[in-house]
DOVEXSE-823900 format. One record per residue (C-alpha): residue number from 1; residue in one letter; x, y, z. Coordinates in steps of 0.001 Angstrom, whole numbers. Each point is the difference from the previous one (the first is absolute). Example, Ala and Ser with C-alpha at 12.3 -4.5 7.8 and 13.67 -1.06 7.14 Angstrom:
<pts>
PT num residuo      c1      c2      c3
PT   1       a   12300   -4500    7800
PT   2       s    1370    3440    -660
</pts>
This chain:
<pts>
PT num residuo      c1      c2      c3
PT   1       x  112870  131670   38776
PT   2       x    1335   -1043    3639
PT   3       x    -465   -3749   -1525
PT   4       x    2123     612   -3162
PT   5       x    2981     987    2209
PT   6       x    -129   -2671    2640
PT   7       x    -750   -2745   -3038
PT   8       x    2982    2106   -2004
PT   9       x    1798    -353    3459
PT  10       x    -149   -3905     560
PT  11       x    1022    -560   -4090
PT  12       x    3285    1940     671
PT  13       x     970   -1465    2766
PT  14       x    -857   -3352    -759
PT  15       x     380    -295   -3325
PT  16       x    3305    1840    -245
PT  17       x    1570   -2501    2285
PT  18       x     255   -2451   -2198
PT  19       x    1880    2536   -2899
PT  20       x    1958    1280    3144
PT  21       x    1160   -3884    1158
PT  22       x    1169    -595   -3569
PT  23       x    1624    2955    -509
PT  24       x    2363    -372    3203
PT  25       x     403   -3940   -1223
PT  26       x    1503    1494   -3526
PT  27       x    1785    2962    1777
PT  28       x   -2307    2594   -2561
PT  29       x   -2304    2990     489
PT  30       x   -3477   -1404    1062
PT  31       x    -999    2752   -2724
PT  32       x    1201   -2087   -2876
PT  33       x   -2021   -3043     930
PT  34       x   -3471    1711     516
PT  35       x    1056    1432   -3547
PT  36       x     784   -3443   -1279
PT  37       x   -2695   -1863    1506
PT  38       x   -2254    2470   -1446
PT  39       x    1953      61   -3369
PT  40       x    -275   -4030     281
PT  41       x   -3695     364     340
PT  42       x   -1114    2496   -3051
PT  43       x    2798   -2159   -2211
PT  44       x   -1541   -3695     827
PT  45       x   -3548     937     647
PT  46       x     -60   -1075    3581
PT  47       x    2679   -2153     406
PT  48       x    2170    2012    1934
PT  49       x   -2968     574    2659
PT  50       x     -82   -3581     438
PT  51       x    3368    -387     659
PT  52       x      82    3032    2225
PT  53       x   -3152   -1948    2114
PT  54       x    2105   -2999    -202
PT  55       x    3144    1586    1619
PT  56       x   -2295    1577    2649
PT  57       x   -1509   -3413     737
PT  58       x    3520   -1427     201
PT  59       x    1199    2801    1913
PT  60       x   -2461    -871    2600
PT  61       x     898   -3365     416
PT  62       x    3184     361     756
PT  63       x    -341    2431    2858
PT  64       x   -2414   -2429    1405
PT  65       x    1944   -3186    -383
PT  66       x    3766    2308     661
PT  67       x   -1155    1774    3133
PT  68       x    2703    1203    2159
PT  69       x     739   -1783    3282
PT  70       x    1627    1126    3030
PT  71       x     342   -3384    1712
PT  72       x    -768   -3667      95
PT  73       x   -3056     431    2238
PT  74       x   -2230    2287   -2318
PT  75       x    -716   -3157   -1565
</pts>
């Protein structure tokens, strides 16, 4: 049962991010795009879980690509 929780754990954390980042980009409730996403997903029959693994994918990217510098000589 000590399993479940730590896999339950690492899926909320994350795969919430990605619903969380979203939701602060469209200034809404990060509640409202799990529901949509999930909404998306019953509605299309698994399209909206493929968009939801490409925004995670994307999401990645970026932060590697975009990382945050605090001079010219981390280069």
């Amino acid at each position: 049962m000590n399993l479940f929780y730590k896999l339950l754990y690492y899926f909320q954390k994350r795969g919430f991010e990605v619903c969380r980042r979203i939701a602060e980009r469209l200034g809404i409730r990060a509640r409202v795009v799990r529901t949509s996403f999930i909404y998306l997903t019953f509605v299309t029959l698994g399209f909206g879980f493929a968009l939801y693994l490409f925004l995670a994918f994307w999401l990645r990217i970026k932060d590697l690509v975009y990382t945050k510098r605090t001079s010219v000589f981390d280069l």
